[in-house]
N, C-alpha and C positions, 0 to 999 in steps of 0.2 A: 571502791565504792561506785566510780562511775561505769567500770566495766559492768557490773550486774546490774544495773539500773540500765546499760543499754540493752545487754541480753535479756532483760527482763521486758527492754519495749519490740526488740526483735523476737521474741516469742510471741508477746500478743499480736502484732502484727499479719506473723506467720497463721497464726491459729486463727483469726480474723478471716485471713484471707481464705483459708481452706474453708469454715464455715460458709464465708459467700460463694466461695466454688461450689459447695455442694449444696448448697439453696438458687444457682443458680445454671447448672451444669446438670443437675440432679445427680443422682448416689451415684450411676455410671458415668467416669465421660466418656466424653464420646471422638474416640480419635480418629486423623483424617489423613489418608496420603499426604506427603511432601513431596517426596520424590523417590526414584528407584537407581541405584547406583551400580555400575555394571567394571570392571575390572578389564584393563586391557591390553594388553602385548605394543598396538603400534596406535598412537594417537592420532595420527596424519591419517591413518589410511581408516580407522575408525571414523574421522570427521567428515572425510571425504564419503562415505555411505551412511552417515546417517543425514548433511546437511544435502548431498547429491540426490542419494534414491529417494528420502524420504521426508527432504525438502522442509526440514527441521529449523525454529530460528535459535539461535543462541543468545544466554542470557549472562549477564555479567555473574562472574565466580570469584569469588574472593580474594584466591590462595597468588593468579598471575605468574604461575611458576613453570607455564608450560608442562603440565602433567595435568590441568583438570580441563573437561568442556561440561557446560552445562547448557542445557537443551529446553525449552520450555515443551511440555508434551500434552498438559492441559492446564485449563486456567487455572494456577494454582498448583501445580503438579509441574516437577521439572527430571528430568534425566542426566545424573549425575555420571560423567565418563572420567574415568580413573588409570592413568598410565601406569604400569609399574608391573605387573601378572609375568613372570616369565616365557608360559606359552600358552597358547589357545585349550579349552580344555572340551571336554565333551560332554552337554547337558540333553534333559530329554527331552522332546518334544513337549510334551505336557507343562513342561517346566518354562514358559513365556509371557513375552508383554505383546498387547493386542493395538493394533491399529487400523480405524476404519477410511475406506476412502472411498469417495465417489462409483467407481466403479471398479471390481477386483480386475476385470481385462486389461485395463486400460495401463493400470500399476504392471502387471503382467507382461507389457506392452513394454515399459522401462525398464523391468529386470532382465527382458532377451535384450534389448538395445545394451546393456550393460556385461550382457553375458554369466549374469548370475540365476543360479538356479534356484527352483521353487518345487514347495512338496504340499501332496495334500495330505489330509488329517490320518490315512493311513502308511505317509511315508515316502509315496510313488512320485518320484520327479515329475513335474512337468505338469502335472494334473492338481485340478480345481474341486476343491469338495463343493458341494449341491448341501447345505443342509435340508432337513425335513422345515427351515421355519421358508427356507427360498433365501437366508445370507448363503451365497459365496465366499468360501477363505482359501486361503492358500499360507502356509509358511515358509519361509527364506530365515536362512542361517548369516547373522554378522560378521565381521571378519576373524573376532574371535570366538565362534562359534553357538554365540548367543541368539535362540530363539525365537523370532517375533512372528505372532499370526496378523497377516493382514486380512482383512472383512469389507464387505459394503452394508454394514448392518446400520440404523439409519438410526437408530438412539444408542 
């Protein structure tokens, strides 16, 4: 008897609650990034390029197990690095996460200091795309061969 008297207030509840989500969410919601999580061969040398080149800060992660780092990458949005992938694998350019910074040269500037290479949007080492709006990007591959376009695009 008590068990259906609670499922009976755990339903209304439930049903409660979805009623006000949908009178106050409207019919769609509306879902938001958290974060992007990225799979990786060697954690050290992963942290070292992303907290090095790209001057990333880190945000407290649950697990403490030496196998995660997480990254805060916008307000609200964090970048989740995951040890464990056997080897590096090969993804396509198209397939990236974007990051904008003050000036592409400049970043340009600490990828040769670093000795890491950089491509533009057709592929070509070493060269800087010109789009038609006037951003500059350029892409650089992580050390597990994850994608990222860097930009000076100003929103």
């Amino acid at each position: 008897m008590k068990i259906s008297r609670l499922l009976l207030v755990l339903a209304a509840v439930f049903c409660s609650s979805q009623f006000l989500w949908a009178q106050t969410a409207g019919s769609k919601p509306k879902a938001v990034l958290n974060h992007v999580a990225i799979y990786v061969v060697d954690l050290e040398k992963t942290r070292s390029f992303y907290s090095g080149v790209f001057q990333l800060d880190t945000i407290p992660e649950p697990f403490h197990d030496n196998r995660h780092i997480w990254y805060s990458i916008a307000p609200g949005v964090a970048l989740h690095v995951i040890q464990g992938a056997g080897v590096p694998k090969e993804y396509f350019l198209n397939n990236h996460i974007c990051f904008s910074v003050p000036k592409t040269e400049v970043f340009v500037g600490i990828l040769q200091s670093r000795k890491i290479p950089y491509y533009n949007s057709k592929g070509v080492m070493g060269e800087i795309t010109n789009r038609i709006d006037g951003v500059k990007q350029i892409w650089v591959k992580d050390p597990d061969g994850y994608w990222i376009e860097v930009n000076d695009a100003k929103n």
